[in-house]
C-alpha positions as CSV (number, residue, x, y, z in Angstrom):
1,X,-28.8,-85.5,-11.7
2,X,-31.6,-85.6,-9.0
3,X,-33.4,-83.0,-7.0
4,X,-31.2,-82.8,-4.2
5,X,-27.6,-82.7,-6.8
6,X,-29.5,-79.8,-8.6
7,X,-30.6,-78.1,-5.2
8,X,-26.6,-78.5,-4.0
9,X,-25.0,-77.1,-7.6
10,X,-26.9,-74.4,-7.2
11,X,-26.5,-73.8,-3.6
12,X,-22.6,-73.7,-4.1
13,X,-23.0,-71.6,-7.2
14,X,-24.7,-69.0,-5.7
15,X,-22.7,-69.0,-2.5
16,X,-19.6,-68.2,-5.0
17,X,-22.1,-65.3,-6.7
18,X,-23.2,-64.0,-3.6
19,X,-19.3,-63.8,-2.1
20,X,-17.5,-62.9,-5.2
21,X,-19.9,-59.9,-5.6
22,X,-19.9,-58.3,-2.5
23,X,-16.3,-58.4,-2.3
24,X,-16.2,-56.6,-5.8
25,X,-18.6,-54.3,-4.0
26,X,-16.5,-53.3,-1.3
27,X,-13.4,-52.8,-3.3
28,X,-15.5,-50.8,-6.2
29,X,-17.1,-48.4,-3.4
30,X,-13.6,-48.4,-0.9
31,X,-10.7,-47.6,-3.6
32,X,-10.4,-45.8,-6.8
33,X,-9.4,-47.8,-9.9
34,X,-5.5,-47.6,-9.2
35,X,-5.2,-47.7,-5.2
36,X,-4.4,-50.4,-3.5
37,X,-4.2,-51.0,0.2
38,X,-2.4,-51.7,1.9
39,X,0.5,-49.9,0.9
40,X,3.6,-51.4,2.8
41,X,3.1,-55.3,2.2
42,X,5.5,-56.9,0.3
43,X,3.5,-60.1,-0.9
44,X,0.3,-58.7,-2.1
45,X,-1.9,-55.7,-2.1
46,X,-5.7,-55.2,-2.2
47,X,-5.9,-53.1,-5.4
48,X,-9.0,-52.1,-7.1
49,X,-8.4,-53.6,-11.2
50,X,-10.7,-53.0,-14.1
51,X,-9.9,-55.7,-16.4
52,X,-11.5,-55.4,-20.0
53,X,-10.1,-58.6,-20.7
54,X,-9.3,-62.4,-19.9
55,X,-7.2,-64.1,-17.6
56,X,-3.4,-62.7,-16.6
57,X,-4.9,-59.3,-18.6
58,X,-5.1,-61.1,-22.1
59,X,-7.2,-60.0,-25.1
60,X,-8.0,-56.5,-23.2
61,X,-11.1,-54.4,-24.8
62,X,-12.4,-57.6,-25.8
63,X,-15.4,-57.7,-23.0
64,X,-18.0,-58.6,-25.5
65,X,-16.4,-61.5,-27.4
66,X,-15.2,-63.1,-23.8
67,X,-18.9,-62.2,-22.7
68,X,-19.9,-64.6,-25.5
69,X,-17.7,-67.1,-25.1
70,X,-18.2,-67.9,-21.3
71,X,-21.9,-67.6,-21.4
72,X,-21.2,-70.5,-23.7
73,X,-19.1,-72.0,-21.6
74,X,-20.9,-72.0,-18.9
75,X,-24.5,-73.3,-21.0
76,X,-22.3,-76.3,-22.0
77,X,-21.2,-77.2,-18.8
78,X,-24.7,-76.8,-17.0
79,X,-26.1,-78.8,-19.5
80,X,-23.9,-81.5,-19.0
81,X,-23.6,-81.3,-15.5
82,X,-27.7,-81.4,-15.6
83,X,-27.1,-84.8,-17.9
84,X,-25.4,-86.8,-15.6
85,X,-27.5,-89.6,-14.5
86,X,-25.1,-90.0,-11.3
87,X,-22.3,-86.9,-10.1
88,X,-20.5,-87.8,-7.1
89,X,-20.1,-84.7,-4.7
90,X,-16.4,-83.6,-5.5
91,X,-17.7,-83.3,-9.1
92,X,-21.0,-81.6,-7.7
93,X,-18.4,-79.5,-5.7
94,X,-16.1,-78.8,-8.5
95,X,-18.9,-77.4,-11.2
96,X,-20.6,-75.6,-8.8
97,X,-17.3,-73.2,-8.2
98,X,-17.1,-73.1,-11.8
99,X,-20.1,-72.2,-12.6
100,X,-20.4,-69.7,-9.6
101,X,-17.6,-68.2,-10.7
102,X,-18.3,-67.8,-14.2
103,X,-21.9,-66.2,-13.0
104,X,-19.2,-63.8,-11.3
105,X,-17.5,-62.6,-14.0
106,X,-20.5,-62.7,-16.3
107,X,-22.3,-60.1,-13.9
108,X,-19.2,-57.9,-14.1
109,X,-18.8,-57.9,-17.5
110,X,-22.8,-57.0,-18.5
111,X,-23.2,-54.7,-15.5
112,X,-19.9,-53.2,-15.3
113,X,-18.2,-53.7,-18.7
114,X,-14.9,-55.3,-17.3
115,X,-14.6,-57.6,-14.6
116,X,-13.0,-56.0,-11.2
117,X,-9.8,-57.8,-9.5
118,X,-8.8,-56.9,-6.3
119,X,-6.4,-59.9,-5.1
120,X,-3.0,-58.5,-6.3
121,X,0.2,-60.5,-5.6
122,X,3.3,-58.6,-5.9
123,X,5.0,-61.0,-9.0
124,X,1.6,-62.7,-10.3
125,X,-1.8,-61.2,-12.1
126,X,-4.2,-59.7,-10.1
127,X,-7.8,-61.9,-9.6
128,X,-11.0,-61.8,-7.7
129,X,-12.6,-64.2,-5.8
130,X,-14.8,-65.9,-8.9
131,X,-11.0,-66.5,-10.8
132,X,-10.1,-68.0,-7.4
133,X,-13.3,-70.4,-7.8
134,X,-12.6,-71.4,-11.4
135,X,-9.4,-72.7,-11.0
136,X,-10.6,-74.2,-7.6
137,X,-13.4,-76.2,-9.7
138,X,-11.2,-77.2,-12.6
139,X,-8.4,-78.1,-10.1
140,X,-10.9,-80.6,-8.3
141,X,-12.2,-81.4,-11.4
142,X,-9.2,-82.8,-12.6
143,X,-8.1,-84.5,-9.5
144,X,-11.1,-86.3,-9.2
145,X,-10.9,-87.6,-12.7
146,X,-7.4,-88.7,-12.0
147,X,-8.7,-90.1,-8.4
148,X,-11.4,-92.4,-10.1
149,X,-9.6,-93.4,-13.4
150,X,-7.0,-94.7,-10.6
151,X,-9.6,-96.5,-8.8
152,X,-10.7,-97.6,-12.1
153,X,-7.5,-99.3,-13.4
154,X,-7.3,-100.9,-9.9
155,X,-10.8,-103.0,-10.7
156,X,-9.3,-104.0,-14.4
């Protein structure tokens, strides 16, 4: 990966950081865990979540074991995003919201000890902005894997 990749992963990683934490912020210091706001919608709320544990509210009270694991996570997939001799830019794109993301989480989970959702839909799990940019990354991830192993079988 070259200078200007690296300067562009982190750039996108720490625009996720940045925005997933003062969101966090502003729901941490505007409700109490419990309220949500506002009251009368029918699709979602703004509610102020402490999760202890991982995605959809699995393995709660386990903050220091998923601590561990996406730290490692996220090592693994720096290191082989920083391994790449070439990265086009939707897979530049797509690791950067991942890793941004992670970082979010991460931060909650040391400084915090559980990771604060806010983005509550009425018949799904309640997220935050650095879940949002996970499954945004993976999502393009994927689709760009399935966009060049097309392009690939067109060559053979």
């Amino acid at each position: 990966m070259n200078k200007m990749n690296k300067i562009g992963l982190l750039s996108i990683a720490s625009i996720i950081i940045v925005l997933d934490q003062i969101s966090k912020i502003i729901v941490r210091n505007n409700l109490d865990v419990g309220d949500q706001w506002p009251t009368t919608w029918r699709l979602f709320h703004i509610s102020h979540i402490q999760n202890s544990g991982g995605i959809f509210g699995s393995f709660q009270n386990m903050n220091s074991m998923l601590l561990i694991v996406s730290i490692v996570i996220l090592i693994v997939l720096l290191t082989y995003a920083l391994k790449l001799k070439e990265i086009n830019h939707l897979e530049l794109i797509s690791i950067g919201l991942i890793i941004g993301g992670g970082v979010g989480n991460i931060l909650d989970r040391i400084f915090i000890g559980s990771v604060t959702d806010f983005i509550d839909p009425i018949y799904y799990p309640a997220f935050n902005l650095a879940d949002s940019s996970i499954v945004i990354g993976i999502a393009v991830y994927a689709l760009n894997i399935f966009r060049l192993s097309g392009h690939h079988d067109k060559k053979n």
